[in-house]
gemmi code that builds the backbone of each chain (N, CA, C; Angstrom):
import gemmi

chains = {
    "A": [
        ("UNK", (62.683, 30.133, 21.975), (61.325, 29.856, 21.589), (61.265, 28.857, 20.458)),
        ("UNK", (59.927, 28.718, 20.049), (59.875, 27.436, 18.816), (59.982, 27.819, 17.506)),
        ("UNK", (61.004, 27.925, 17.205), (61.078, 28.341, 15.667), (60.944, 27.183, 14.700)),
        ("UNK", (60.396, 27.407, 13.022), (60.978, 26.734, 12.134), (61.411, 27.664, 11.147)),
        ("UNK", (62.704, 27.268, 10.470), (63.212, 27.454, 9.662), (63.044, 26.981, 8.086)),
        ("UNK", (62.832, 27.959, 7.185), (63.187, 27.208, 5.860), (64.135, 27.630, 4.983)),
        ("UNK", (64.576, 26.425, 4.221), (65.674, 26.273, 2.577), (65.032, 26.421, 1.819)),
        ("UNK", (65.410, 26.887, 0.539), (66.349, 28.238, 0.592), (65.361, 28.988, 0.535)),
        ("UNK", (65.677, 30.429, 0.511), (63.978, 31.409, 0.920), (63.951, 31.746, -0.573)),
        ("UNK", (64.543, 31.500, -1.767), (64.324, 31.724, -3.097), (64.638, 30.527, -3.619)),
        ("UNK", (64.206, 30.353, -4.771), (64.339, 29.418, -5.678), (63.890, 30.131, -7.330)),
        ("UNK", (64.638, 30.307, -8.242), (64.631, 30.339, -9.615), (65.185, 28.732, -10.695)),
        ("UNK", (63.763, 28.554, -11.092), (63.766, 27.161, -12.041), (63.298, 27.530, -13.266)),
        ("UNK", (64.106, 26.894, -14.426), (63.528, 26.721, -15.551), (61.883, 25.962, -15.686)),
        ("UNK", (61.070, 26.008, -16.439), (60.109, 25.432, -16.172), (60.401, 23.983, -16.506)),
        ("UNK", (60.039, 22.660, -15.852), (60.220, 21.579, -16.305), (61.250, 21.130, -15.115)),
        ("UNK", (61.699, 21.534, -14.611), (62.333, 21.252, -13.421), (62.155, 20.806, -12.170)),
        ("UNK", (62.881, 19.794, -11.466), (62.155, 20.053, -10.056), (62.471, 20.871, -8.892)),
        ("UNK", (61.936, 20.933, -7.887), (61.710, 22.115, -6.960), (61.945, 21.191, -5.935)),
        ("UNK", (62.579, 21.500, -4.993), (62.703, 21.419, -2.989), (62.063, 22.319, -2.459)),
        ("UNK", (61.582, 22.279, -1.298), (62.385, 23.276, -0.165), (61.916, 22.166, 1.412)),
        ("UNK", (62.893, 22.834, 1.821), (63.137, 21.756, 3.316), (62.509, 23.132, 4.732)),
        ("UNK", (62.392, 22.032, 5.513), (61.447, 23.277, 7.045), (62.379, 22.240, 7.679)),
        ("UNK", (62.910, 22.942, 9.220), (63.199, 22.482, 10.012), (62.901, 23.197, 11.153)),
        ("UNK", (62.928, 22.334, 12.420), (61.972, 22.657, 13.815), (62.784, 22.789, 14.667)),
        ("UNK", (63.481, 23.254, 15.703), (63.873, 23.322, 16.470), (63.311, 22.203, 17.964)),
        ("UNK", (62.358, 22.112, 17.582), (61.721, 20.778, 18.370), (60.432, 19.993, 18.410)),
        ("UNK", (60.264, 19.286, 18.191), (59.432, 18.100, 17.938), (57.898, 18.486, 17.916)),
        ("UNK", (57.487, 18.397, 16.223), (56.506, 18.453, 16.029), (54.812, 17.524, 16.418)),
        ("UNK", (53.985, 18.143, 16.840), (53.014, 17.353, 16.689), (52.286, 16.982, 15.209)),
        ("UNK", (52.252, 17.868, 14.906), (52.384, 17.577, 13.138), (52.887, 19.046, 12.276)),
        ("UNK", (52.686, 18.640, 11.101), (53.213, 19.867, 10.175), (52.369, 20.160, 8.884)),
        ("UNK", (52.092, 21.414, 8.845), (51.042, 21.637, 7.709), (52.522, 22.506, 6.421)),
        ("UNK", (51.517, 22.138, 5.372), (52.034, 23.372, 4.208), (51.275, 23.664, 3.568)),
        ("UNK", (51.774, 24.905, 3.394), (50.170, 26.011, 2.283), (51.200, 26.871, 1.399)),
        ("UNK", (50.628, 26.961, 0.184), (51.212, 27.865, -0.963), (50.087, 29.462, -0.843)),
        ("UNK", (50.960, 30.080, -0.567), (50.546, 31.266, -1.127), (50.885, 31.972, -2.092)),
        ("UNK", (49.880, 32.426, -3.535), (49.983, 33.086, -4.817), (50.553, 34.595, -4.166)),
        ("UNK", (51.565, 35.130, -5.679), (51.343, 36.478, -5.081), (50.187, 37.373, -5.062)),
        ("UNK", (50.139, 38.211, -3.934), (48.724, 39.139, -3.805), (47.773, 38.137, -3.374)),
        ("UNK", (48.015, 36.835, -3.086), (46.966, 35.697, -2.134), (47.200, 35.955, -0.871)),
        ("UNK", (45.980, 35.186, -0.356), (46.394, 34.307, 0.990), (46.910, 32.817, 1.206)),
        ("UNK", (47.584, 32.014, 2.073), (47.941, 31.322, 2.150), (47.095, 30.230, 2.155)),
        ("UNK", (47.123, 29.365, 1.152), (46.494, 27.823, 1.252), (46.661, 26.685, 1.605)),
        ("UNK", (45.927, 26.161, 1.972), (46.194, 24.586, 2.377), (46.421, 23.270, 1.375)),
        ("UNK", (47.884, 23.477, 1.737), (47.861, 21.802, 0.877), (47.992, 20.553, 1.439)),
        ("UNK", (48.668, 20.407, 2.897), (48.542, 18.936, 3.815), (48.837, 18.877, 4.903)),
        ("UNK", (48.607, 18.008, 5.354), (49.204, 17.806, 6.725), (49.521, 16.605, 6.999)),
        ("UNK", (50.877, 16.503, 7.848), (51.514, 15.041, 8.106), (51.584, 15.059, 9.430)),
        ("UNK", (51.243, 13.797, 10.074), (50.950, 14.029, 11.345), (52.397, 12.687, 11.752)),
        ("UNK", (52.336, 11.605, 10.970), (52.714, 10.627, 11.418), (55.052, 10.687, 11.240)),
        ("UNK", (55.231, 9.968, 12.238), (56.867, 9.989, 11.817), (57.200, 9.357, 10.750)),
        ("UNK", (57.876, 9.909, 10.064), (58.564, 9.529, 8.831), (57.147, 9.324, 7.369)),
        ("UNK", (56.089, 9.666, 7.657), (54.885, 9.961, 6.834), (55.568, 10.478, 5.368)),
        ("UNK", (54.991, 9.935, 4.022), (55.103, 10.407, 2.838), (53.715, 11.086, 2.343)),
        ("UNK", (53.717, 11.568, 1.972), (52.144, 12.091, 0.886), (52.213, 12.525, -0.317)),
        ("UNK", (51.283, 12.292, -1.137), (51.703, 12.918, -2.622), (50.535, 13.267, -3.153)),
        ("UNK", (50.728, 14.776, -3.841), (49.584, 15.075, -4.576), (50.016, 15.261, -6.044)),
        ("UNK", (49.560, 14.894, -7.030), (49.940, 14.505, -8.338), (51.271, 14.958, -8.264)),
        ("UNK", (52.182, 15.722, -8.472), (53.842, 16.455, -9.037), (53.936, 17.039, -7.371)),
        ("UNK", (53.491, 17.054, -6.830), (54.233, 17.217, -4.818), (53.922, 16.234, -3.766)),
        ("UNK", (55.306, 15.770, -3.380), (55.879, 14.844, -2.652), (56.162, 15.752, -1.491)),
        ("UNK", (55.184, 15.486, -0.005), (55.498, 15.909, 0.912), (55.942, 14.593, 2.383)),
        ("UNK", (56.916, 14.878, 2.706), (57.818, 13.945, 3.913), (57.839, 14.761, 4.971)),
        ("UNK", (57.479, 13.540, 6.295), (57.705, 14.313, 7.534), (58.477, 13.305, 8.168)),
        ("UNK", (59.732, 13.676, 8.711), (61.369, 13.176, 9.006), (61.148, 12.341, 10.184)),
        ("UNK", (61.435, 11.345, 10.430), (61.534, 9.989, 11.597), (61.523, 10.997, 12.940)),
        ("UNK", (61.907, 11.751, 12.832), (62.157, 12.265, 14.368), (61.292, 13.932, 14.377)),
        ("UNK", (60.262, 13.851, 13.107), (59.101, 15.009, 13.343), (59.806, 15.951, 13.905)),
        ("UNK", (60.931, 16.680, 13.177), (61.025, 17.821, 13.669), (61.913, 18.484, 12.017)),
        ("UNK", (61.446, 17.415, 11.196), (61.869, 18.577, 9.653), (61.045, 17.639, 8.814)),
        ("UNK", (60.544, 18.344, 7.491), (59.553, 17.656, 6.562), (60.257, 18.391, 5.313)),
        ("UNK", (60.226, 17.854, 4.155), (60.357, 18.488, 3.041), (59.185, 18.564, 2.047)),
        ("UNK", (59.363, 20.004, 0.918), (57.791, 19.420, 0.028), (58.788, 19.602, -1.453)),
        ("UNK", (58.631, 18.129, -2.275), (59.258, 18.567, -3.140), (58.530, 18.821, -4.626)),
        ("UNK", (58.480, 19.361, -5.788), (57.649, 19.560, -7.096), (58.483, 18.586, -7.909)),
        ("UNK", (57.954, 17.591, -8.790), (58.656, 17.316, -10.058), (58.115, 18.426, -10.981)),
        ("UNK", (58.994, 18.666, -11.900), (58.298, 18.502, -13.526), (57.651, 19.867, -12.776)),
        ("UNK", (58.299, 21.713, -12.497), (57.938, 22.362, -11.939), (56.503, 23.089, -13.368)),
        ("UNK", (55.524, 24.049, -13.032), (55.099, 24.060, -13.972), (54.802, 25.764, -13.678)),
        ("UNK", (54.044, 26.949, -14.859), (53.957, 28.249, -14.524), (53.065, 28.467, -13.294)),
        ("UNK", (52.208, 27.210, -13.392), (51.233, 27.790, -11.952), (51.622, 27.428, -10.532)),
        ("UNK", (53.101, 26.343, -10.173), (53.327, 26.715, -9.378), (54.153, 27.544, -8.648)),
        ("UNK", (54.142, 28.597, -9.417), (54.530, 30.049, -8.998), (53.957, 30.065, -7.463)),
        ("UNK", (54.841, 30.970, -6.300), (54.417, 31.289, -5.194), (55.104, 31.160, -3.943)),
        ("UNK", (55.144, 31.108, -2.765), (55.960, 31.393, -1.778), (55.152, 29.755, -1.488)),
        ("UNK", (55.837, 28.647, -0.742), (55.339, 27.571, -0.104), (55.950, 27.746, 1.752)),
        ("UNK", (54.886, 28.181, 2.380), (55.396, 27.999, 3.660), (54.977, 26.185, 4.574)),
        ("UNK", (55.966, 25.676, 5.506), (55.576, 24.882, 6.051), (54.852, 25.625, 7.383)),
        ("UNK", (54.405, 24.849, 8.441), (53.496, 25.753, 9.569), (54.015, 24.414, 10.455)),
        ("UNK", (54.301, 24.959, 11.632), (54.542, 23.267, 12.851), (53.464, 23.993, 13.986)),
        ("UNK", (52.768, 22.346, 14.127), (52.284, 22.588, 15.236), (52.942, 21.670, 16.368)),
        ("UNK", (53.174, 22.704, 17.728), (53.946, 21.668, 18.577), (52.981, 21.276, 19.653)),
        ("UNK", (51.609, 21.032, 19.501), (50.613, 20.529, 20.180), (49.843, 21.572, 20.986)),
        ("UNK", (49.665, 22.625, 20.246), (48.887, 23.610, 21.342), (47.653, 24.123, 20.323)),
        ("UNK", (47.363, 23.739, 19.118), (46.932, 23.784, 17.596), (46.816, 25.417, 17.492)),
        ("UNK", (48.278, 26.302, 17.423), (48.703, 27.014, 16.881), (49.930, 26.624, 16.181)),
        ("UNK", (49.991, 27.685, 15.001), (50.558, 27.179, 13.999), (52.139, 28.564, 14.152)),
        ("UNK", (53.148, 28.095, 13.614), (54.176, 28.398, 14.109), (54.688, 28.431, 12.553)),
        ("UNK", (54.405, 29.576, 11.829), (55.400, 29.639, 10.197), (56.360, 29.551, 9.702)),
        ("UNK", (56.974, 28.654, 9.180), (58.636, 28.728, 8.454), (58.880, 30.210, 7.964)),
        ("UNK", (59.636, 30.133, 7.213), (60.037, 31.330, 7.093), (60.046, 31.576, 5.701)),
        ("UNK", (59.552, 30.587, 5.221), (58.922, 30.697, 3.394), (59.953, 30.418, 2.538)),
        ("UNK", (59.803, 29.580, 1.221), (60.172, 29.619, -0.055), (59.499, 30.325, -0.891)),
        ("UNK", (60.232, 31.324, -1.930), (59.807, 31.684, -2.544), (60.315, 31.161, -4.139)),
        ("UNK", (59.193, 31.034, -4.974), (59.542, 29.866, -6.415), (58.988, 30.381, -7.182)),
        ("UNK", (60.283, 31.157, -8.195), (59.924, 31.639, -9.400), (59.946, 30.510, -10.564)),
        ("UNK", (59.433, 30.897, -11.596), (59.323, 30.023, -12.566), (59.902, 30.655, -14.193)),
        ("UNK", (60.970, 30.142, -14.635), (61.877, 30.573, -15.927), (60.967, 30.101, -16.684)),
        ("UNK", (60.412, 30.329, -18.067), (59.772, 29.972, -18.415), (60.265, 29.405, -19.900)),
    ],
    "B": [
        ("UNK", (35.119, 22.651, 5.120), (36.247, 23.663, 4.526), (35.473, 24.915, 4.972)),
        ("UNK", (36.129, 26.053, 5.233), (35.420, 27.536, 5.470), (35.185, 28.705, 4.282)),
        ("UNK", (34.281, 28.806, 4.507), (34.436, 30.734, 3.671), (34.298, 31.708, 4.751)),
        ("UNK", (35.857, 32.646, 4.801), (35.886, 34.032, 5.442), (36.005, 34.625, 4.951)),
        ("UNK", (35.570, 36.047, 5.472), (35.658, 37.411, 4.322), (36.433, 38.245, 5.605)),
        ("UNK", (36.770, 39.759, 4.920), (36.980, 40.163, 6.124), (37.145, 41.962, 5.269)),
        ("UNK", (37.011, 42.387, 6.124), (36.657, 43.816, 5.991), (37.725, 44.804, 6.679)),
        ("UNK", (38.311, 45.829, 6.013), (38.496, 46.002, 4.509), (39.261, 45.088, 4.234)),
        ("UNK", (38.836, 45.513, 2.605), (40.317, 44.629, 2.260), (41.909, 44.682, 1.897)),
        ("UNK", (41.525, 46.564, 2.048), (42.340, 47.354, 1.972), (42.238, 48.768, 2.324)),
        ("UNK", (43.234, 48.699, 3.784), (43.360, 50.874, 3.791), (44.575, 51.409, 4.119)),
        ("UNK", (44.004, 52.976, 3.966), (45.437, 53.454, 3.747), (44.952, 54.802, 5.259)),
        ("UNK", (45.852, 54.551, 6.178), (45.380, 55.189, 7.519), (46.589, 56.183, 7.533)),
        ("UNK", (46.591, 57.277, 8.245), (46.871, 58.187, 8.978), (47.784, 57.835, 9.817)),
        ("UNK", (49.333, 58.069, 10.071), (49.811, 57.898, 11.234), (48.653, 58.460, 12.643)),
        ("UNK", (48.932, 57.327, 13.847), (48.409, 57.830, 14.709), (46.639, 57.780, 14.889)),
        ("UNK", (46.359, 57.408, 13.925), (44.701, 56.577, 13.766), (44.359, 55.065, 14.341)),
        ("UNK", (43.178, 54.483, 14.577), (43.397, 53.549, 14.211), (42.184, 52.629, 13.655)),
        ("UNK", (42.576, 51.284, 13.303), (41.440, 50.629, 11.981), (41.354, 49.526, 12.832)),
        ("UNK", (39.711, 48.957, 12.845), (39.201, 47.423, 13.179), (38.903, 47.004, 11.683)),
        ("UNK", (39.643, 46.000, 11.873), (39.198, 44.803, 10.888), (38.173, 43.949, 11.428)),
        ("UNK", (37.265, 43.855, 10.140), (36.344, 42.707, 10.603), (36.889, 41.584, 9.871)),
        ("UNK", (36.221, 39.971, 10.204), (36.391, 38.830, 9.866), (35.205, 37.786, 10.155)),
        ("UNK", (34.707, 37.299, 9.500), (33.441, 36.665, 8.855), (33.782, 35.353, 8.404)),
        ("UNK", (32.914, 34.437, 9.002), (33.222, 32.862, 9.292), (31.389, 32.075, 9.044)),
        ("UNK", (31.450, 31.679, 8.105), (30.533, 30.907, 7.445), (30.013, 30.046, 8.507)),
        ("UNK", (30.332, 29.670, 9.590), (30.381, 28.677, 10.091), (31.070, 28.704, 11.577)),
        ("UNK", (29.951, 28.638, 12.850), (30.901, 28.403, 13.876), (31.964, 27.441, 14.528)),
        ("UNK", (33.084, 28.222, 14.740), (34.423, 27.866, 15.431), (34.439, 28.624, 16.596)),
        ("UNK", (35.567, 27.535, 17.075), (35.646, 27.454, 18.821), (36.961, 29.077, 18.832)),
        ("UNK", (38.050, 28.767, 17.866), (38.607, 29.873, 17.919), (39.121, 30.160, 16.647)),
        ("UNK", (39.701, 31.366, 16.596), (40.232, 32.190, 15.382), (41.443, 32.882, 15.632)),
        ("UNK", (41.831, 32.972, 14.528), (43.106, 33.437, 14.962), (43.644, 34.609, 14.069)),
        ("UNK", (44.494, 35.908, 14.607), (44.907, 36.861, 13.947), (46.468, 36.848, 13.592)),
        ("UNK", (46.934, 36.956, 12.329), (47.906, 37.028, 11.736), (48.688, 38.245, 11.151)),
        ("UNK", (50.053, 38.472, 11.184), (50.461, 39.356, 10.773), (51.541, 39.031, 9.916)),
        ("UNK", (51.240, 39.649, 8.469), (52.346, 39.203, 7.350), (52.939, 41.129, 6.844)),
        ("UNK", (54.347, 40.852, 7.064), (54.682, 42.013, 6.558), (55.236, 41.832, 5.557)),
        ("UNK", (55.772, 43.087, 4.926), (55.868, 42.759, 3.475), (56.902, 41.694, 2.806)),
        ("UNK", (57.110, 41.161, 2.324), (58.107, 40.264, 2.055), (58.163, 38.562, 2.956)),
        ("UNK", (57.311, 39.258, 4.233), (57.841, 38.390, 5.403), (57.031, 36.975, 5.626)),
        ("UNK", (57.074, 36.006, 6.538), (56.236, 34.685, 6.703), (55.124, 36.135, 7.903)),
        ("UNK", (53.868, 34.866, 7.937), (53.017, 35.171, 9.400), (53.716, 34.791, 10.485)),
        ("UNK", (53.297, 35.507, 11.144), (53.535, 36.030, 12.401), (51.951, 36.172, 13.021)),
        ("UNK", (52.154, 34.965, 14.435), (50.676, 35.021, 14.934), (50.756, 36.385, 16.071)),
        ("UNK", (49.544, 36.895, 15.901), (49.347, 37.662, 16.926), (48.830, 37.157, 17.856)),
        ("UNK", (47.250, 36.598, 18.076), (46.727, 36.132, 18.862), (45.732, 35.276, 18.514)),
        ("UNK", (45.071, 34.809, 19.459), (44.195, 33.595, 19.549), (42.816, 34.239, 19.814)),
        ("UNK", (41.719, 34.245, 19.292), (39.824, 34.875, 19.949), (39.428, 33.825, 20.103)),
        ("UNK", (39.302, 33.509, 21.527), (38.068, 32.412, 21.886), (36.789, 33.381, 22.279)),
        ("UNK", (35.756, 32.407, 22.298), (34.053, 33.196, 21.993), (34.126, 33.233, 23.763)),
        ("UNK", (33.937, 34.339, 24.279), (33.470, 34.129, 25.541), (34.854, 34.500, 26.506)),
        ("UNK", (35.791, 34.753, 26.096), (36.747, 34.590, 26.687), (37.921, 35.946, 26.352)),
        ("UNK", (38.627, 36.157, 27.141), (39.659, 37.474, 26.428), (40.835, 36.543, 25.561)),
        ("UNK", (41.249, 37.609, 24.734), (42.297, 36.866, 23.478), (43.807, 36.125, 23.950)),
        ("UNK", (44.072, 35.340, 23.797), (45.181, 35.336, 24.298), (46.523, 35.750, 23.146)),
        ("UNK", (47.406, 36.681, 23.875), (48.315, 37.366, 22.965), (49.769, 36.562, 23.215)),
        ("UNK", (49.985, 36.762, 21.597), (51.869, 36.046, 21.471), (53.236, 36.837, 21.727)),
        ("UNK", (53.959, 36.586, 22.286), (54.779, 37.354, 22.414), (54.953, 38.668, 21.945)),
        ("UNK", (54.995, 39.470, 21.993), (55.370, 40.881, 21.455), (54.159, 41.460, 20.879)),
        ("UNK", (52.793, 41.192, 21.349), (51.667, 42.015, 20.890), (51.424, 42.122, 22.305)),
        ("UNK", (50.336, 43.254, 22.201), (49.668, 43.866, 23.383), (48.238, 44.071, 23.203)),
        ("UNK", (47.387, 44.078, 24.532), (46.236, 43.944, 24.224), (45.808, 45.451, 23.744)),
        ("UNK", (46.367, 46.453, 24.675), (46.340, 47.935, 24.079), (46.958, 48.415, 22.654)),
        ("UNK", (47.510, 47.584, 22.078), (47.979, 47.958, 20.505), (46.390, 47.286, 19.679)),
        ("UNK", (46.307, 45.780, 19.944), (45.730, 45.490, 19.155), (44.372, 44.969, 19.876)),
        ("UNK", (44.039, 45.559, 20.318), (42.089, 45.070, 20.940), (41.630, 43.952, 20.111)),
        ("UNK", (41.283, 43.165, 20.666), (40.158, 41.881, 19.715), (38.672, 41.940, 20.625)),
        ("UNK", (37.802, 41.439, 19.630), (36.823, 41.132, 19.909), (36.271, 40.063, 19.648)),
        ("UNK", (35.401, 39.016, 20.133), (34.511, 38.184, 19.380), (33.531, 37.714, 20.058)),
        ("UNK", (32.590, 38.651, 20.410), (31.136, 38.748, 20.070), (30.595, 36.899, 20.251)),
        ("UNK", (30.392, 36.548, 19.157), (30.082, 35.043, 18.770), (31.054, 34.287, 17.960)),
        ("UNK", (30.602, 33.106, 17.947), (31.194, 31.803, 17.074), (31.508, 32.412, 15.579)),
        ("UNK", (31.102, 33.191, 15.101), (31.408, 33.519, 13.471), (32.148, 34.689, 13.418)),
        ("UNK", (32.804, 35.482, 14.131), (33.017, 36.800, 13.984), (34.000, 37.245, 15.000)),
        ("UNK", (34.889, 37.717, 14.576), (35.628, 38.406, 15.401), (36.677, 39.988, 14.531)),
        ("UNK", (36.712, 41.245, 15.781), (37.221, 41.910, 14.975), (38.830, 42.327, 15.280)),
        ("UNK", (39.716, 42.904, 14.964), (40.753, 42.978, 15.338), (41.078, 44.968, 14.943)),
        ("UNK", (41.872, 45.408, 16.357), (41.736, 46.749, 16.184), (43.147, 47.264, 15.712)),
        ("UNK", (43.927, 47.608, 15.160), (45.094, 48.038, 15.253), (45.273, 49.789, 15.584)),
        ("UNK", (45.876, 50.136, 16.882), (45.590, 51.027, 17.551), (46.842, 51.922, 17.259)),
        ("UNK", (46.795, 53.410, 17.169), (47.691, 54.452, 17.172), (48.450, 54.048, 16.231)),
        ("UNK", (48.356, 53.775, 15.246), (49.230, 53.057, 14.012), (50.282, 53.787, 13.805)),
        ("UNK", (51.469, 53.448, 13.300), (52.540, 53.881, 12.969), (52.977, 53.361, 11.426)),
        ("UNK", (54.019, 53.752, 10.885), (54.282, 52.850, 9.102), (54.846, 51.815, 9.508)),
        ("UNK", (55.402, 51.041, 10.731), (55.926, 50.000, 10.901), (54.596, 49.007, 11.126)),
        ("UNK", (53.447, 49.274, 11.170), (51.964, 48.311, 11.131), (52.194, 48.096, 10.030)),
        ("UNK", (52.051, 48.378, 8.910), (52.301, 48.455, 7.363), (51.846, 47.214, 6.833)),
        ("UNK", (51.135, 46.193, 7.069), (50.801, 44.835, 6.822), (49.944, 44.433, 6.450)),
        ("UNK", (50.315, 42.999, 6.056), (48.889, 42.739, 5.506), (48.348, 41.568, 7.117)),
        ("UNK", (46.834, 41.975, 7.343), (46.995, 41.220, 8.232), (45.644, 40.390, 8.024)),
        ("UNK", (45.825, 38.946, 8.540), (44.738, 37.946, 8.175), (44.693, 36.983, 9.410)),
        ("UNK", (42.511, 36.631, 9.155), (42.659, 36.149, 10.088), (42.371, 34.466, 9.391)),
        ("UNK", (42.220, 33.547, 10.173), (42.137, 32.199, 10.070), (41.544, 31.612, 11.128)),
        ("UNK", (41.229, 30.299, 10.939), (40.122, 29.298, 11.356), (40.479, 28.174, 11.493)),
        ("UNK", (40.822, 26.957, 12.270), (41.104, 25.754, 12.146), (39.732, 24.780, 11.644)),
        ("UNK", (39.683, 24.119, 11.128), (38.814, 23.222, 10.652), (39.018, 21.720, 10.918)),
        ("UNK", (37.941, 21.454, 11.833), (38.307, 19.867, 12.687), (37.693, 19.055, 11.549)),
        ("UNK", (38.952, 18.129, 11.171), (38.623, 16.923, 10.431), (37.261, 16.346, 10.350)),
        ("UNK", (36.773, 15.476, 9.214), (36.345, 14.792, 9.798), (36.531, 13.488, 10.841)),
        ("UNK", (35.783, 13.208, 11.581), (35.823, 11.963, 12.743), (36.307, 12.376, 14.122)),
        ("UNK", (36.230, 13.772, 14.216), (37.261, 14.004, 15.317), (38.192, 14.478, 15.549)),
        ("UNK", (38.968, 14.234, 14.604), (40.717, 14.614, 14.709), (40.804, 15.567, 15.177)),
        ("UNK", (42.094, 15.859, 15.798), (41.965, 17.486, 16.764), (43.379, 17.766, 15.754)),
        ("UNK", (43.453, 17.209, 14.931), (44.882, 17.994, 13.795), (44.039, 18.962, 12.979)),
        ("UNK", (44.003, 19.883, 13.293), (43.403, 21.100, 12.038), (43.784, 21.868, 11.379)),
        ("UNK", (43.507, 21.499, 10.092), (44.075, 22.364, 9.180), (43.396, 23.886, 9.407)),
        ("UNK", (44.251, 24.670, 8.709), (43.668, 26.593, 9.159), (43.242, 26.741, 7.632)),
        ("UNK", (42.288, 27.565, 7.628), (41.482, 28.001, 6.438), (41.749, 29.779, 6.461)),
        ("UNK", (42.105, 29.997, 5.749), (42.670, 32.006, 6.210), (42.055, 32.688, 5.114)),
        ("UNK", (41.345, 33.887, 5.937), (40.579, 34.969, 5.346), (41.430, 35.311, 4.220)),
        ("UNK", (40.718, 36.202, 3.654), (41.789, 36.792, 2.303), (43.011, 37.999, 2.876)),
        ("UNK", (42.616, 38.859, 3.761), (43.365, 39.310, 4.212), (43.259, 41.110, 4.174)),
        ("UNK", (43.506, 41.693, 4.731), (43.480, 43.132, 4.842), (44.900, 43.664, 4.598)),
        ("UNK", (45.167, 44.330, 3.826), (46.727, 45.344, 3.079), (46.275, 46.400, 3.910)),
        ("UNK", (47.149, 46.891, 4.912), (47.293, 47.973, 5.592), (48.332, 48.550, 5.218)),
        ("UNK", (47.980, 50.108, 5.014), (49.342, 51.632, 4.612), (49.484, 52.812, 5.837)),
        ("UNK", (50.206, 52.652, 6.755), (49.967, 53.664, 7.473), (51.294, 54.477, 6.598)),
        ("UNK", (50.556, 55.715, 6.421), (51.229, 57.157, 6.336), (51.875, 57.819, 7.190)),
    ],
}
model = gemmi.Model(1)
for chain_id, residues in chains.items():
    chain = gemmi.Chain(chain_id)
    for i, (resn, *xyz) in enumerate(residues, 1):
        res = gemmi.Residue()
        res.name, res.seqid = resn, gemmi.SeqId(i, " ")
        for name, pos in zip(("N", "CA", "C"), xyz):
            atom = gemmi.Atom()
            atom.name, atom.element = name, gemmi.Element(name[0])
            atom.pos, atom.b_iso = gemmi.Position(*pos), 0.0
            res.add_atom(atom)
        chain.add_residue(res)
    model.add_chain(chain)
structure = gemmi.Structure()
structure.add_model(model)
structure.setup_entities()
């Protein structure tokens, strides 16, 4: 079936640091969303990349979707206390259901 | 962008009971969708509510575990049937939201979510 996968499912950073985490697809995305969910939240929307090899940036997150749309990374500079939270990617492989990584979770050292 | 609510927002059931969640959509959509997050875990889709139509279910749900309904464009409810402590979830529903201009890439907008305890 269509899985995605994510790196690493934890992450512990000093604050001031930067942050990864990588999604990968088992097969070829029509596009790819990511949403942060707080703890005790629901999951939010932060973008979507539709195009191959697509960059996006929202002030301190840099999100990439890979030449061959089937892995994207979202990365944080300069990590900070509020972005505390699990970041899942979501693939859609053209049926506009969404198909969940398997989550980062990003603590913050303070 | 959407506002959903959804009802409860939290219970604590009875082995062997079972609970409809409601879910409340500001705004009509074509479909909605039910989610299942267990503890620790990513979502996990259950199924799809189109208005007018029976749900379509994802692998490993059943329509006799989990009944859906949806009535109209704003509303749909979700039943979780004969519960056991392995339901134990939090479960949420969501909404795609068509761009503007068209785009059929939609981002999902997700209820807050219901914390389920079966005993």
């Amino acid at each position: 079936g269509q899985q995605v996968m994510q790196i690493p499912q934890y992450q512990h950073v000093q604050e001031g640091e930067d942050f990864t985490t990588y999604c990968n697809s088992s097969t070829t995305l029509s596009n790819i969303q990511w949403y942060k969910q707080r703890p005790g939240g629901h999951p939010v929307f932060l973008i979507q990349l539709v195009k191959s090899g697509e960059v996006k940036k929202q002030k301190r997150l840099t999100f990439q979707f890979g030449e061959a749309k089937k892995n994207s990374s979202l990365h944080i500079t300069a990590t900070q206390t509020t972005d505390v939270g699990t970041y899942f990617c979501a693939g859609d492989f053209g049926n506009e259901k969404l198909t969940f990584g398997t989550g980062t979770r990003l603590t913050i050292i303070p | 962008s959407a506002v959903i609510s959804q009802k409860p927002s939290r219970d604590i059931c009875q082995r062997g009971t079972s609970l409809t969640i409601q879910c409340q959509v500001d705004s009509q959509v074509t479909m909605m969708f039910w989610y299942r997050q267990q503890p620790g875990q990513s979502l996990t889709l259950i199924a799809t509510a189109n208005q007018g139509s029976e749900a379509t279910y994802e692998s490993g749900f059943v329509i006799d575990k989990f009944p859906i309904s949806r009535p109209n464009l704003t509303f749909s409810t979700l039943t979780v049937s004969n519960m056991s402590p392995e339901d134990s979830s939090i479960y949420l529903c969501s909404v795609p939201v068509p761009r503007t201009g068209g785009s059929t890439n939609n981002e999902q907008f997700f209820g807050p979510g219901t914390r389920l305890t079966v005993l």
